[in-house]
C-alpha positions in Angstrom: 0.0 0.0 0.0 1.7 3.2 -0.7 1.8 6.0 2.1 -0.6 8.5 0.1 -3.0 5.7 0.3 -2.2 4.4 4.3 -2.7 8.3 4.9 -6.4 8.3 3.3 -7.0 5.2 5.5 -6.0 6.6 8.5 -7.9 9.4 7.8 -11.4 7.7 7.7 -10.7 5.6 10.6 -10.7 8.6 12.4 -13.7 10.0 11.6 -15.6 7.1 12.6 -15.8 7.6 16.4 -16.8 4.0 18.1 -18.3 3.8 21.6 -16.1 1.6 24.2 -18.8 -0.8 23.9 -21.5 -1.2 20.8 -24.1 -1.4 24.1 -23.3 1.9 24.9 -24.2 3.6 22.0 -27.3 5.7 21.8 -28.7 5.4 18.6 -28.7 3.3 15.4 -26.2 5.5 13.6 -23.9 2.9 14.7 -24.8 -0.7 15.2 -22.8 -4.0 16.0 -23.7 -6.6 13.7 -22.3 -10.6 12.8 -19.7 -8.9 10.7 -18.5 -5.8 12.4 -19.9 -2.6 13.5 -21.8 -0.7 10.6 -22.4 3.3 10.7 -25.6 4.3 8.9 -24.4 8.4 8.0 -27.5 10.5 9.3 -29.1 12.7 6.8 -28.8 16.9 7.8 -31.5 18.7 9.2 -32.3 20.9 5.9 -32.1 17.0 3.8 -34.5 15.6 6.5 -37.0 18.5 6.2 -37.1 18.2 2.0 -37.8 14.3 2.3 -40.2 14.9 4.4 -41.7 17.5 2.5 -41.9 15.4 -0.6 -42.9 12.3 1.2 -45.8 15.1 2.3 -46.7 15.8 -1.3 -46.1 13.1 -3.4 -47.0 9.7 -1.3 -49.1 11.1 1.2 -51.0 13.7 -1.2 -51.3 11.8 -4.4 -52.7 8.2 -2.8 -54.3 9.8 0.0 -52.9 8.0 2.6 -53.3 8.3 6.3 -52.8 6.2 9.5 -55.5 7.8 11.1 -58.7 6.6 10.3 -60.0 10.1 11.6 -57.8 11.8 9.0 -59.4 9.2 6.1 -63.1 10.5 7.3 -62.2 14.0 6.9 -61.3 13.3 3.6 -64.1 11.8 2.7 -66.3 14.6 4.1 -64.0 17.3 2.2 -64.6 15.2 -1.0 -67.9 15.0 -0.6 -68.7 18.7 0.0 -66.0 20.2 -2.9 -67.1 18.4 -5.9 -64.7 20.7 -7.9 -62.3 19.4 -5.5 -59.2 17.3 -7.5 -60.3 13.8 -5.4 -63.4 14.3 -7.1 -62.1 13.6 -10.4 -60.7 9.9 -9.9 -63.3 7.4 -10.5 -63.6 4.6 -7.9 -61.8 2.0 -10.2 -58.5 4.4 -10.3 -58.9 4.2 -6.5 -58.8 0.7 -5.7 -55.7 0.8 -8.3 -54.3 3.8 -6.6 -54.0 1.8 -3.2 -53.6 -1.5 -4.7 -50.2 -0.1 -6.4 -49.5 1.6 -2.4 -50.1 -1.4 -1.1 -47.8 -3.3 -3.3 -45.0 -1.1 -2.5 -45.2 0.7 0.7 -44.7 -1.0 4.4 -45.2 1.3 7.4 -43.6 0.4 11.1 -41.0 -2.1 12.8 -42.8 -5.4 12.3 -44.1 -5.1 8.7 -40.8 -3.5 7.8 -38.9 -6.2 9.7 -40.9 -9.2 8.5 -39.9 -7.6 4.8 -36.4 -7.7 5.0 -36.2 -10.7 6.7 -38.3 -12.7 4.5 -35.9 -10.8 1.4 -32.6 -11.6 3.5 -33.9 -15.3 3.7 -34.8 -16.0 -0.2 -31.5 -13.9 -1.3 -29.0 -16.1 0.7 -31.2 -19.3 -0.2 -30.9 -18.2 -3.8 -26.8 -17.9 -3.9 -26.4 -21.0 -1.9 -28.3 -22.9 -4.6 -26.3 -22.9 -7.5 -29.4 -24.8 -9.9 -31.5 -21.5 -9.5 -30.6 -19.4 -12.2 -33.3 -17.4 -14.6 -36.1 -17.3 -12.3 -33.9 -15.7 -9.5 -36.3 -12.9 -9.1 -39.6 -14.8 -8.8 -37.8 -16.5 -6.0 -36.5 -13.5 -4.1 -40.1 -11.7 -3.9 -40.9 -8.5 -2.6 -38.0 -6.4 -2.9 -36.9 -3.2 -0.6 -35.5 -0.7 -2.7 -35.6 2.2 0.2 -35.4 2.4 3.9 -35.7 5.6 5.7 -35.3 5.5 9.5 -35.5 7.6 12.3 -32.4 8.4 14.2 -34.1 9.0 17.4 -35.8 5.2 18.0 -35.8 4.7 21.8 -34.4 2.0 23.1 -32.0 1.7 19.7 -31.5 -1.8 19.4 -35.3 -2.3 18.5 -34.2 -1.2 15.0 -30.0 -2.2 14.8 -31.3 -4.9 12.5 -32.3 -2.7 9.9 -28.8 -1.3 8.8 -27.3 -4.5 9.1 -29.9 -5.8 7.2 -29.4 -3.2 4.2 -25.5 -3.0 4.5 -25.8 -6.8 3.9 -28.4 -6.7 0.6 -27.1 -3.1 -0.5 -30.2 -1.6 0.1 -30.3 2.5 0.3 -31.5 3.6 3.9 -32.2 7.3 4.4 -31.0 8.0 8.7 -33.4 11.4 10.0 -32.0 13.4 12.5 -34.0 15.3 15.3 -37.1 14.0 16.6 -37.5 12.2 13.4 -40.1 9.4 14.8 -42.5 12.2 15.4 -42.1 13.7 12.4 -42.5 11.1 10.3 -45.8 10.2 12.4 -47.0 13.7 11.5 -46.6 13.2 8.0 -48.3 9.9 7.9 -51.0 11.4 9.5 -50.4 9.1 12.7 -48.4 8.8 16.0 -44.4 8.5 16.3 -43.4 6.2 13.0 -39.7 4.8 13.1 -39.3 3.5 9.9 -40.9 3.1 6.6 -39.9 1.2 3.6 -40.5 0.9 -0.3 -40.4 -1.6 -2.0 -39.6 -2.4 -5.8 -42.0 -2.7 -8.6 -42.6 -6.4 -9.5 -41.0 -7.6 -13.0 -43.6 -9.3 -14.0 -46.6 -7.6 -13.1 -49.4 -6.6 -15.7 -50.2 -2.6 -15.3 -53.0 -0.7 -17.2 -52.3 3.2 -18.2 -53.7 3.8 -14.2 -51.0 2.2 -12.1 -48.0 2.9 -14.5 -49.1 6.7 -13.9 -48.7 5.6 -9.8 -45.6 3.8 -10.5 -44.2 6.4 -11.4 -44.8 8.9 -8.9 -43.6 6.2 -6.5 -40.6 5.6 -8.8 -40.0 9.8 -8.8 -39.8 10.0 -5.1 -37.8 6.9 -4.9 -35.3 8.2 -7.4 -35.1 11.5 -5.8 -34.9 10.2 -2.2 -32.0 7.7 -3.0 -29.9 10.8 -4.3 -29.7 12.4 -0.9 -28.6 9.2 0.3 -24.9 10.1 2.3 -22.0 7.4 2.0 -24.2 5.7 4.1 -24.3 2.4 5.4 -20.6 1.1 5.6 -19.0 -2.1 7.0 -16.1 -1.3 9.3 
């Protein structure tokens, strides 16, 4: 190794500050893991609030979704009263395909989001230790995550150190909030403190009319957009 390149190494090993033990630490920037420590890079404050904001806009908004079933009744009351409203303009067919295409690709809190990536991390490493599987690898692997974003400040943090071991592992983008991050990302989902949510990708071989490829694609927009503020995130030390 030449000594420009052992300087550069010695350089990032001190940035990456480690607790004296992995118990001690108090949040899931940094996680211990079967193959070493991983550090999930958190987003910054201004990074956090655009996600957010888009999240807002284009998930939220356009499938008019909400956790709170109070929330969904208002809706339905504002709908009902505007006529000239936009809602009122997407027939009820468009609707079951606008939350058919949500369901397909969106999973909301620990143990839908956990059962996920377990249920991925399973098939993928039954996949490469089976050598006869070859051209129907992705029927095999299923649902597939294609976007995690986390909040930083999950309480105790171990509920969620799976998580970015689990993506480091399957290469999987994961988005770390700063701040009170649980909270807001409950707000936005129209619901109580929300750790995590995940997205999944779009199914190969699925069938879509002119309806859900127009909601694929605002799911694919946010996706794209989301995965570019992505920091040098999850790393293996």
């Amino acid at each position: 190794m030449s000594d420009h390149k052992r300087k550069q190494s010695k350089r990032k090993n001190k940035n990456v500050i480690f607790p004296t033990r992995l118990i001690d630490n108090e949040s899931v920037e940094l996680v211990s893991s079967p193959t070493g420590p991983v550090q999930t890079l958190s987003l910054s404050q201004i990074d956090k609030e655009i996600i957010l904001d888009r999240l807002r806009k284009e998930i939220v908004d356009n499938f008019k979704f909400s956790l709170s079933p109070e929330n969904n009744r208002s809706r339905k009351r504002v709908r009902s009263d505007n006529v000239a409203s936009e809602d009122s303009c997407v027939d009820g067919g468009d609707k079951e395909v606008m939350k058919t295409v949500l369901k397909s690709r969106f999973r909301v809190g620990i143990n839908s989001c956990t059962r996920t990536l377990e249920r991925f991390f399973h098939n993928h490493h039954a996949i490469h230790q089976n050598n006869s599987i070859e051209n129907n690898e992705h029927v095999a692997l299923g649902l597939q995550p294609d976007l995690v974003i986390l909040a930083r400040d999950i309480r105790p943090p171990n509920m969620l150190a799976h998580v970015p071991h689990f993506c480091n592992l399957l290469k999987i983008p994961i988005l770390l909030l700063p701040g009170r991050a649980s909270t807001d990302i409950g707000k936005v989902l129209g619901g109580k403190n929300t750790s995590i949510v995940m997205f999944l990708k779009r199914s190969d071989g699925q069938i879509d009319d002119e309806v859900s490829i127009r909601y694929h694609r605002i799911l694919d927009s946010f996706l794209e957009f989301a995965k570019s503020k992505q920091p040098m995130s999850t790393t293996n030390s």
